[in-house]
Each structure stands twice: as C-alpha cells, then as structure tokens.
N, C-alpha and C positions, 0 to 999 in steps of 0.2 A: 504494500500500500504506500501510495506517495504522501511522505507527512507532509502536512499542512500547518499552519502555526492556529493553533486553538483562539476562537474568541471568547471573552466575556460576555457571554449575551445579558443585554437587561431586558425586560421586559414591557411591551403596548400592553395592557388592560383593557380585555374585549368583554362586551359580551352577546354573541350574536347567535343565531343557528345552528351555524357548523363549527366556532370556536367557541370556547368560554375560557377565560383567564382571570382568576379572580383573586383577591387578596383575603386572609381573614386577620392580618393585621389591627385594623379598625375596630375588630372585634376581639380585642385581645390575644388573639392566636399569634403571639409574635413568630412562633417555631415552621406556621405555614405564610410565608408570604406570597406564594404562589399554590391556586388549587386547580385543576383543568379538564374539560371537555373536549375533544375535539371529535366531530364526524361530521367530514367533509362529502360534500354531495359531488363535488368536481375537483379532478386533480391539483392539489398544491405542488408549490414550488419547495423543494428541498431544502432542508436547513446546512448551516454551515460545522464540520466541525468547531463541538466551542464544552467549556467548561461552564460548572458555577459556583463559583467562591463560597465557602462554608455552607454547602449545601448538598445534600443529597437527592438527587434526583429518580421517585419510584412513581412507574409505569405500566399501568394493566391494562392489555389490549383486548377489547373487546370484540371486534371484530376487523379481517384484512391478514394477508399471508407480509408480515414486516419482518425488516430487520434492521438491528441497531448495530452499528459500524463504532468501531475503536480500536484502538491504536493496535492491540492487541489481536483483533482478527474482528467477524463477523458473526452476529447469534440471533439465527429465528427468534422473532416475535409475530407468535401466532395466537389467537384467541383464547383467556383463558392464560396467561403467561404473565408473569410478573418479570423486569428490567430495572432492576438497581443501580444507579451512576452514583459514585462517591467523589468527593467535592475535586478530585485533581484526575476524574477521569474523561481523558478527552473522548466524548462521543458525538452522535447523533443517529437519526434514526434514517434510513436511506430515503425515502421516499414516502412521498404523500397519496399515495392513490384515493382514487372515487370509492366511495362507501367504507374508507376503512373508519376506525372508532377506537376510540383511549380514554383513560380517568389518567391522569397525572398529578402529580403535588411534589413541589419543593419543600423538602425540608431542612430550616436551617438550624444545624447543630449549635447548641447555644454554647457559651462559655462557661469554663468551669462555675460552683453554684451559684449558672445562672436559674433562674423564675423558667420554666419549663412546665403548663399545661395547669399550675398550681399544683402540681406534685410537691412533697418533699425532699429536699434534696439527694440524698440518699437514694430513692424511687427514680428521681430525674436522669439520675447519674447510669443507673443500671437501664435506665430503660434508651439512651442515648449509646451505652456499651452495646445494648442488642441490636440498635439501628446500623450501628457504624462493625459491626463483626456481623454481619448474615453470612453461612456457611455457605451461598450461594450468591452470584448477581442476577440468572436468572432460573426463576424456582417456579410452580405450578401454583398460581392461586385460586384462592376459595371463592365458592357463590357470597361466604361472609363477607368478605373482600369489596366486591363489588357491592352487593347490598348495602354495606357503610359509606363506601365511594357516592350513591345513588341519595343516598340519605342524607350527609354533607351536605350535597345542593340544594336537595329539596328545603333543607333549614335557612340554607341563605337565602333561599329565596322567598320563605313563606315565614319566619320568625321576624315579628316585629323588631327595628330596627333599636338600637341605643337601649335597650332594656337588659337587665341581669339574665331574665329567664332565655335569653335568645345568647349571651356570651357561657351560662353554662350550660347550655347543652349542646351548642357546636363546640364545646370543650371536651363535652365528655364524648359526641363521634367522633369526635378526631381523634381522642387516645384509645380509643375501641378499636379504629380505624389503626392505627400504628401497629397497637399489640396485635392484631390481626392477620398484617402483613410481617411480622415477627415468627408468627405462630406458622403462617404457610412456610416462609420459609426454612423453618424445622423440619417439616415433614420429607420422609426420603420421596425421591422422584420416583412417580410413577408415568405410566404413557399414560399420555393423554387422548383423551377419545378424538381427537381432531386426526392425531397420529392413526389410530385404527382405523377410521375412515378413510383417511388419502390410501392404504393402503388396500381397500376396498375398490374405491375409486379408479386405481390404477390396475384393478382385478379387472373392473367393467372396463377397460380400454380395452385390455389385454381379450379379452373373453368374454364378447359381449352378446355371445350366443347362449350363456348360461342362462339359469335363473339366479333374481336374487329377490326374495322375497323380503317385505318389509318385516316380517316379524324375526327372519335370521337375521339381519342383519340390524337389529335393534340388539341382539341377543347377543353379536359378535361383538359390538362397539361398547358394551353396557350401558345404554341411554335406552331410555324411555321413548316410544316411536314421537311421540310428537317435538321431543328435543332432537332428535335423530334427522328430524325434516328439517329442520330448523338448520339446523348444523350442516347438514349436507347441502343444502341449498345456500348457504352463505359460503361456503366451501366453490362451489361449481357453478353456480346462478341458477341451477335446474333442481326442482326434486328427482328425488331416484329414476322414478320411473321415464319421466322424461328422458332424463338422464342417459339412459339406459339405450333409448329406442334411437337419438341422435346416434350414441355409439355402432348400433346397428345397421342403422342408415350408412353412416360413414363405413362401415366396413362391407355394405350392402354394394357401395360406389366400386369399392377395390375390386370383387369379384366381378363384378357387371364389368368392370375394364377386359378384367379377363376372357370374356362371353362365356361366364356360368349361365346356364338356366335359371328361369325366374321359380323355375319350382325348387329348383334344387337351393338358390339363395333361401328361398324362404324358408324352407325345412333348418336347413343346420344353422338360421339363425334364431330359431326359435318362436316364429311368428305362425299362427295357429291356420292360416291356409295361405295361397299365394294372394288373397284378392284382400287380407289383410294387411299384407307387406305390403299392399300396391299402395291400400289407402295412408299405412302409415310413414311412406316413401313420400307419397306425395306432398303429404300437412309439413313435413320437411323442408322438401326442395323445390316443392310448387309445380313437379311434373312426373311423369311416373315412371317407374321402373324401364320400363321399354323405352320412352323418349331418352331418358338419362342415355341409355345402352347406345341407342343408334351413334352418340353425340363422344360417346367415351372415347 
C-alpha cells in the first residue's frame, strides 16, 4: 500500500437523511463528541486516510459488503461487524456505496481521573482499560449492540432538551452502549450467518440446477426464514428464489450457445416442463428461449 501522510479530520455536524453526525457534548456526554448514522441512498465520495487524536473510533455496519483500509492491510466490514480504530491508527473505510448503512461514535479517552459518564473513578479507569485493550479491532456484534446504537438516537431526538431527565438517560445508553460493545468483543469469533450465506450463494452460481428450499437453507445458515430473506436479499438485491431462476437463466444462455435442446435445458435445470422454462426465460430476458438460441 502506498503511504499517504494521515489527516486530522475534524468534523461538519449534519443532520440529514442519509448522514447524521451529532454531538452529545451539550448534553454532558463529554467522552462522545461525535455519534453517527450514515445510509447513503447514492454513492459517496471516499474519505481520506486520517487519524483522531484521543479518540477511539467504533463502527457497526449495518448493512453493505465494506472494508476498512490501514496501514496494516485490509479487513471486511460486513453486516453485523464491529471496527475498532485506536487514537494513532491511521485508517479509513474504502468506499461509500449506494445502500450501505453504519452507527458510528467517537470516543474520546479522557485523562487520567478525568469525570467519565459520572462513574467513579476507579469504574472510569477500568472501564476506559477495556475500551483501549479489546482482544480484537474487528469482532462480531450483538442485536444489543445495535438496539442501544438505535436507542441513543431515538433519545436525542425525542428527550426534551436542557432537562436532567434527558442528560441521565442518554448517560446511562451510552454506558450500556460501551459495556456492550466490550462484552461483544469478549466473545470468541464465530461465523457469521452473512458468511454461511455467501457460501450458499456461491452454491447457487455454481449449481443452479439444484434445489434449495427455503426451509434448508434457513436450517443451514441458522436464521429464522424471515431474517434469512432479509439477509439474503440485502446480500444479492434478489430473494432466493429469484435469485435462483436468474442463475438459471444465465446458465440456460451458456447451453442454448451450445445448441442444447430446449427440453433437454429445461430438465437438468430443474424447471418442471419446457413451457415453464420458456415463461421463466422470458420474465428474464424479455424473449424466449428459441429467439435467444437463433441470436446466440
């Protein structure tokens, strides 16, 4: 990788649609001066590598195949993943594409017994020891996780402004929220179902003559079918079945170059008569099996 000389970035305070960048400073939270949203409807422009001085920078991506670049090499962020940046580590995230989605927050390491969350000091000091040693920079997070992330907002957004009741309990999500992100990343790595899927996924390219019913393949990934759509459609833009029949089609194309027979395509691709492959050739390509052939 060619080094780059790291910036400082400071921070625009948005708060729009597809960004949110917010402070909870104001509200006492001096340790978050930066909290964030981002899910972009249309591709952003790349950031720079850059650092941020006494702060740690943690990142759970909600949805979008990223990845975060550092000096050090390069490390999938994919849904579901938590990215840890420690105050002198130069990164950034490679790319902004269409539909991807993050919770983000800076956290800035205070000084020795500094005022950290109204903790005592003692508490402050151990729970800033577990911020700054995570056995990991990038580890597997919880539905907790985000659920707190999700919560944060909704208080800033709905808690009456300059009241006590509204600074301690975005006091006490946020330290929920920290030991939270502590707690995930204790736990040992396991795969993650995004992982079992792509390698699903890559079964249907591979062999997309098989069957794959949604109930094995709820069974193979451990997700419940209706998280499984969910996931697999934000994975590929298609659910399964879809999914599945494109895969067909396209391999329906290679053999029709060949001059297979339309019966013989349809049988070993698994389509229940030839005048079902025609229709679902056509909802495809917009023409049918024999036009495509004469044209191949």
């Amino acid at each position: 990788m060619k080094r780059r000389t790291p910036l400082k970035l400071s921070f625009d305070y948005v708060d729009t649609a597809e960004r949110r960048v917010l402070s909870l400073e104001k509200d006492g939270l001096f340790c978050l001066p930066v909290i964030g949203f981002d899910s972009y409807r249309k591709k952003w422009q790349e950031a720079p590598l850059h650092v941020h001085d006494e702060c740690l920078e943690i990142s759970l991506c909600l949805r979008g195949d990223l990845e975060f670049e550092t000096l050090k090499g390069t490390y999938p962020f994919k849904p579901g993943f938590i990215f840890v940046s420690g105050p002198k580590d130069v990164h950034r995230l490679k790319s902004y594409p269409k539909g991807m989605s993050k919770y983000w927050l800076l956290f800035r390491i205070p000084k020795p017994d500094s005022q950290l969350l109204g903790l005592p000091a003692k508490e402050a000091r151990s729970l800033v020891r577990d911020l700054t040693h995570l056995p990991n920079r990038l580890f597997n997070g919880t539905d907790e996780v985000q659920r707190l992330f999700k919560k944060l907002f909704q208080q800033v957004d709905t808690l009456p402004a300059r009241t006590p009741d509204r600074s301690l309990r975005l006091r006490s999500t946020a330290l929920t929220l920290l030991l939270a992100i502590v707690d995930a990343a204790s736990v040992p790595p396991r795969e993650h179902p995004e992982a079992r899927l792509e390698r699903i996924i890559s079964d249907m390219r591979a062999h997309p003559e098989c069957a794959y019913p949604l109930d094995v393949l709820a069974e193979k990934t451990a997700l419940s079918t209706s998280n499984l759509l969910v996931r697999f459609k934000r994975l590929t833009g298609s659910p399964p079945h879809a999914f599945l029949v494109a895969q067909r089609v396209a391999r329906a194309k290679e053999m029709l170059a060949d001059a297979k027979p339309i019966t013989f395509i349809a049988d070993h691709l698994g389509f229940s008569s030839s005048q079902h492959f025609s229709n679902q050739f056509k909802a495809v390509t917009g023409c049918t099996p024999s036009e495509w052939g004469k044209h191949a």
